[in-house]
N, C-alpha and C positions, 0 to 999 in steps of 0.2 A: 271209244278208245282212250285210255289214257292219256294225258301230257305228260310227253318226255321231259323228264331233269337236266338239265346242262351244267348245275353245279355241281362239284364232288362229292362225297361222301363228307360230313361234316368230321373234321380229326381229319381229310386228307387232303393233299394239295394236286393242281395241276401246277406244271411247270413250264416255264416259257423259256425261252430260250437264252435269256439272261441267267434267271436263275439256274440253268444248267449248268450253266459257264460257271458262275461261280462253285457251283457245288461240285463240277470235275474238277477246277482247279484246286479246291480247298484234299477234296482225296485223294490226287495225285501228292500233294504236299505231305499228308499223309502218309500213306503207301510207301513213297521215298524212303521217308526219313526214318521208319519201322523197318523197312528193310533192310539197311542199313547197319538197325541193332540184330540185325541176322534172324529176322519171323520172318517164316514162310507164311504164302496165303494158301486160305483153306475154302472150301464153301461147302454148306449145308442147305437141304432142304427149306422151305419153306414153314413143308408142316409137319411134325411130329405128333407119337402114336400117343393118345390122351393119357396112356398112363405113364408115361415122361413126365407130362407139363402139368397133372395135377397129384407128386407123389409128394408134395408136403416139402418140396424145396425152394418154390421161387415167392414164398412170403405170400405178400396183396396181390402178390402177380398173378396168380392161381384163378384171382376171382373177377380176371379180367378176360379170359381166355377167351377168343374167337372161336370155339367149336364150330366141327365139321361133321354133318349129320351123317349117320350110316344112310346106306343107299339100298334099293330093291329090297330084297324078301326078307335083309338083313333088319333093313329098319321099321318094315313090317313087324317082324317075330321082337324086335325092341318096343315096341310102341303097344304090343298086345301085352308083354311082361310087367307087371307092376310096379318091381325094382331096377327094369332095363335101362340102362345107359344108351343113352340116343345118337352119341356122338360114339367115334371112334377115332378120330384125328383130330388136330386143333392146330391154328396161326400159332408160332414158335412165338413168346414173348419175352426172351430176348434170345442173347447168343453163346450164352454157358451152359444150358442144359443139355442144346443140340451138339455139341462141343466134347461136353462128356462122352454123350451116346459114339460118335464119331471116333472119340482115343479108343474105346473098351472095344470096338468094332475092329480098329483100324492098328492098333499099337504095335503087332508086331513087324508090320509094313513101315513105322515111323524110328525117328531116331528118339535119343532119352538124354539127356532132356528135351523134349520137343518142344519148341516155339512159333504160336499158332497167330497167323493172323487172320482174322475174320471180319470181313465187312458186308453188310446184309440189312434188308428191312425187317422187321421187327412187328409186329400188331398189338395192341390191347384195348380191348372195350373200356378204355378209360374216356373221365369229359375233359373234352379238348379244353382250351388253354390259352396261352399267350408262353412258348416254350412247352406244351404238353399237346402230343397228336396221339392218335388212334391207328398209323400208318408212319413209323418213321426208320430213318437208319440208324446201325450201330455201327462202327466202328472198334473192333476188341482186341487186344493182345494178351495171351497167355501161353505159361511156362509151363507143361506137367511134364511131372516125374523130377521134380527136384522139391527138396524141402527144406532147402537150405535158405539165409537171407537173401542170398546171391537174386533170386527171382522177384524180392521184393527192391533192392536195389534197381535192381534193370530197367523194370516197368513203374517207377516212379521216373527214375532219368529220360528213357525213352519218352515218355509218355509229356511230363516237363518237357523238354526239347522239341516234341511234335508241336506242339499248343504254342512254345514262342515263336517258332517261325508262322503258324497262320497268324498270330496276334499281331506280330511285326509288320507286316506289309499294309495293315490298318493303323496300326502308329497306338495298339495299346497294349500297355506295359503292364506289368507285376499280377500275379494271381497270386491265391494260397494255395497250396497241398498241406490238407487235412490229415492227419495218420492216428490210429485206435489202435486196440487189441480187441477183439471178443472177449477174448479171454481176460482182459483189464475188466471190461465190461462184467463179464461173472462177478470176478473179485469183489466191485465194486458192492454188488447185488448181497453178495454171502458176505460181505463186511460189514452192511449196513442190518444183517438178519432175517432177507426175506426167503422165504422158502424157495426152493431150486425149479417149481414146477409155476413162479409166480414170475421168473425173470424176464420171458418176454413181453409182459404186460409193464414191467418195469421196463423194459427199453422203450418201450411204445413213448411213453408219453415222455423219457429222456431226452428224446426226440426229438422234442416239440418246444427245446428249450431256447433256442435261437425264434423263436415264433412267440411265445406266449410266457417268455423268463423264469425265472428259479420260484418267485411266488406262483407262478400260475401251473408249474408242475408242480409243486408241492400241495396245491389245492387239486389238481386232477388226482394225484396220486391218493390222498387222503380219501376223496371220492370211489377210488377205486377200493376203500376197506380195507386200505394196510395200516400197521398200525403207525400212530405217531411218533412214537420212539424211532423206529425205522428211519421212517421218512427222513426226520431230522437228523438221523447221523445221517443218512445217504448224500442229503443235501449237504452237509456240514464238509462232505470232503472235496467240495466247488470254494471251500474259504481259500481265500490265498492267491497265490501263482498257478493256475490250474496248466498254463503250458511248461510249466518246468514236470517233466515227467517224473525226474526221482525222488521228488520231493511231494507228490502227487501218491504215485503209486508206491513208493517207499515203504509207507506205514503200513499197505494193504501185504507186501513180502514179510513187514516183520509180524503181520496178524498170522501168518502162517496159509491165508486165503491167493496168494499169487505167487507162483514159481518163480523164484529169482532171475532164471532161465529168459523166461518171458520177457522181463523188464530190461534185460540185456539186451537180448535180440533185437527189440524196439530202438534202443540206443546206440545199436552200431549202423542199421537202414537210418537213423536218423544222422549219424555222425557221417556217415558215407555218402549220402545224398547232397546235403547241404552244400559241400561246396563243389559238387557238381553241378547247380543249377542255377541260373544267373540271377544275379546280385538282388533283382530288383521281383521274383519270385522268393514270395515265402514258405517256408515250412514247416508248419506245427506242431506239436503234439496237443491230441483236442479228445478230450474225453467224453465228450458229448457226440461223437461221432456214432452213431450205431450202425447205418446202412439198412436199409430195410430186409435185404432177403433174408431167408434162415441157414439159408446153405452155408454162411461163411462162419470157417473155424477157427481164425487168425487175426491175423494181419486185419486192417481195414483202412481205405483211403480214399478219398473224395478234393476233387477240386473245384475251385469259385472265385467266382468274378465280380468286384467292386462293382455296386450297380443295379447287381441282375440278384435276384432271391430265390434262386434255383441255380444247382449243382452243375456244372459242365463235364463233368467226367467222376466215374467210381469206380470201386475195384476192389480186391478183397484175396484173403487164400481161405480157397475150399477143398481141405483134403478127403473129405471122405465121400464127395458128388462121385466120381468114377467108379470109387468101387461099389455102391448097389445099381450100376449097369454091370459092372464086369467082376465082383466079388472078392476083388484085392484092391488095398491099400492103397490108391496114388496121389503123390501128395499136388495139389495144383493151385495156381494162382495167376488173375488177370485183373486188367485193366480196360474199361470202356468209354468211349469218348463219345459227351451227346451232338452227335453229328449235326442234327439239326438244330437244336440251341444255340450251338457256336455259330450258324449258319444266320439263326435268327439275329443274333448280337451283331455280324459283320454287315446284316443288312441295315439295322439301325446307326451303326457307324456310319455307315456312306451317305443312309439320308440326313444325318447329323451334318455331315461334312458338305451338303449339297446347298443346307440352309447357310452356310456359314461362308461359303464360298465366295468369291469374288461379284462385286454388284454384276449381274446378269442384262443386256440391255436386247429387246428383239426388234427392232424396224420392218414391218411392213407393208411393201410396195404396192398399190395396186396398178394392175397394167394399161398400161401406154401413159405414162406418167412424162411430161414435156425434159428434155435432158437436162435443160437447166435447173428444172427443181428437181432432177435425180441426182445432181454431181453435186448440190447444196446439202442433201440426204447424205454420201456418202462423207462429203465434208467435215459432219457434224461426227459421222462413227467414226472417222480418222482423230477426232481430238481427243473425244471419250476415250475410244484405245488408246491415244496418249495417256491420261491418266488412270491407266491401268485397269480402263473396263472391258468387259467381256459385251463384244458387239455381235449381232448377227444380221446383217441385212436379206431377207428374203423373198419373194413377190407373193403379194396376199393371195391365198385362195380362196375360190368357192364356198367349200368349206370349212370356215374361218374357226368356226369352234373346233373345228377336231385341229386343226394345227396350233392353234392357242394352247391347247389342253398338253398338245406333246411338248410343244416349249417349255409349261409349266413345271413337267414333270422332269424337264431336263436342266430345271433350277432359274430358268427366267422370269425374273418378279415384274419387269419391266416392259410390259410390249405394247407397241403403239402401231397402229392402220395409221398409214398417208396417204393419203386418196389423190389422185392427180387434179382435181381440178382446186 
């Protein structure tokens, strides 16, 4: 017979009962303060029908997909066909696609504009990480049926304002909000000369410019057999002030390659935002943004934290996901928060906070110890605690490592056995 595993799934976690604590209370926190901005909660399925989650909209996501094998005669008469697909369902990877399928289903039961909140586990056959699971949550809000700024306003301020009060109670301050266009992104692409069927290969390694800088996309991208002329105007338009937007994308409206429109619209979520969201919260324009998935036809935005080199929340407007579920137009846009990233971050705080803590002192008793050398013992923690130390007097046990070990982890650098004789 086999031996049973006791560890999880490698990407997943068991929870203990601390970690619960914090993670209800981090989503209560949540939950609140989005409802607030007037999102209702929604919930979807787990798994969707594989021709949802592999129809060319969720980017890399596609090729991370948990499939779900067909079952009986079904997967029999699959497995005999040459060209048969074996799967018929798949793990949801994340919570926009199931989201669409749900409005095209669901809309004339919903109001318009509708504001959805969704919070849910998520899967992908990705390799775990330090901030990357194979098993985690999302937390998402989105606006459809509006296509106005109005929904890119909202879900930057909402979404700011949730992120400072979890950050507050840990005592850390200031984040960016990153904001793009795609459509900047085009411009960028037909301004520089590459052909219209090359631009995602161009985004790819744009990508990658906070990782491996302006020389080292300019060497990927030459790799990739674009020509050099290209490259270097593409490159050339990162000279300067690249967070001043109009002075950025400016020259790409007078090329005639970006709708005036666009470059507006970006300027008012940006002008509108801004002093909405406390002082010590930035807000960019970053052209270097891309967002991986393919679905997005807008707007693009992303937040991050001093520190960490990975994103804690993104979001985007995808107007035309709903309609190849439901074959009309609707315009939509959200925001997702990496639930468990933040979660990972709040845990490294506290154990930051535990090291740095007040001197920890632990006395231990062993019993039947004569009273006069026990009242010398307490004595001694009564002075300490005078000078501001953290005392615990407790009577040794049996098992002495295992209570050592919890002290340890409850930030006691100092523990001493007293033996009675």
């Amino acid at each position: 017979m086999a031996k049973l595993i006791k560890t999880p799934v490698k990407g997943m976690s068991d929870m203990l009962p601390a970690d619960m604590r914090l993670r209800e209370h981090v989503l209560a926190l949540i939950k609140e303060n989005y409802v607030r901005y007037g999102f209702s909660q929604i919930e979807t399925p787990c798994m969707e029908h594989i021709e949802n989650l592999t129809s060319k909209q969720g980017g890399e996501n596609e090729k991370l997909i948990f499939k779900v094998m067909k079952r009986g005669a079904e997967l029999e008469r699959a497995m005999q066909d040459e060209n048969g697909e074996l799967a018929d369902f798949g793990m949801r990877y994340d919570l926009t696609v199931p989201l669409s399928r749900y409005y095209a289903n669901h809309s004339a039961e919903l109001p318009s504009p509708f504001k959805a909140l969704q919070i849910g586990a998520v899967w992908r056959a990705d390799r775990p990480q330090k901030g990357r699971f194979r098993q985690f949550t999302q937390c998402d809000i989105d606006i459809l049926g509006d296509d106005s700024v109005l929904s890119e306003i909202e879900l930057l301020t909402a979404t700011s304002s949730t992120l400072q009060k979890i950050f507050e109670e840990a005592d850390i301050h200031g984040f960016t909000l990153h904001v793009n266009d795609r459509r900047i992104l085009r411009a960028m692409a037909a301004y520089a000369g590459f052909a219209e069927e090359d631009y995602d290969t161009v985004f790819i390694e744009l990508d990658k410019m906070d990782k491996i800088g302006r020389d080292g996309v300019r060497a990927s991208l030459l790799e990739n057999g674009f020509a050099e002329a290209s490259v270097d105007t593409y490159l050339s338009l990162f000279d300067g002030d690249t967070e001043n937007l109009r002075a950025f994308a400016g020259k790409m409206t007078e090329a005639g390659v970006l709708e005036a429109s666009v470059l507006a619209s970006l300027e008012t979520i940006l002008a509108c935002v801004r002093p909405m969201v406390s002082s010590d919260v930035k807000i960019v324009f970053d052209p270097t943004l891309v967002r991986g998935m393919s679905y997005y036809t807008g707007t693009i935005f992303e937040v991050t934290l001093d520190r960490y080199n990975f994103s804690i929340a993104g979001g985007g407007r995808y107007d035309e996901m709903i309609g190849k579920f439901s074959g009309q137009r609707v315009p939509a846009c959200g925001f997702s928060i990496g639930f468990e990233r933040i979660v990972t971050i709040l845990k490294d705080v506290e154990a930051e906070k535990k090291t740095e803590k007040t001197r920890k002192v632990a006395l231990l008793l062993e019993n039947g110890m004569a009273s006069d050398k026990m009242r010398d013992v307490f004595a001694r923690a009564a002075a300490l605690r005078a000078e501001g130390v953290t005392v615990t007097v407790q009577p040794l046990k049996k098992n002495a490592k295992f209570q050592i070990d919890r002290l340890t982890e409850d930030g006691y650098t100092e523990i001493e056995r007293i033996y009675r004789d």
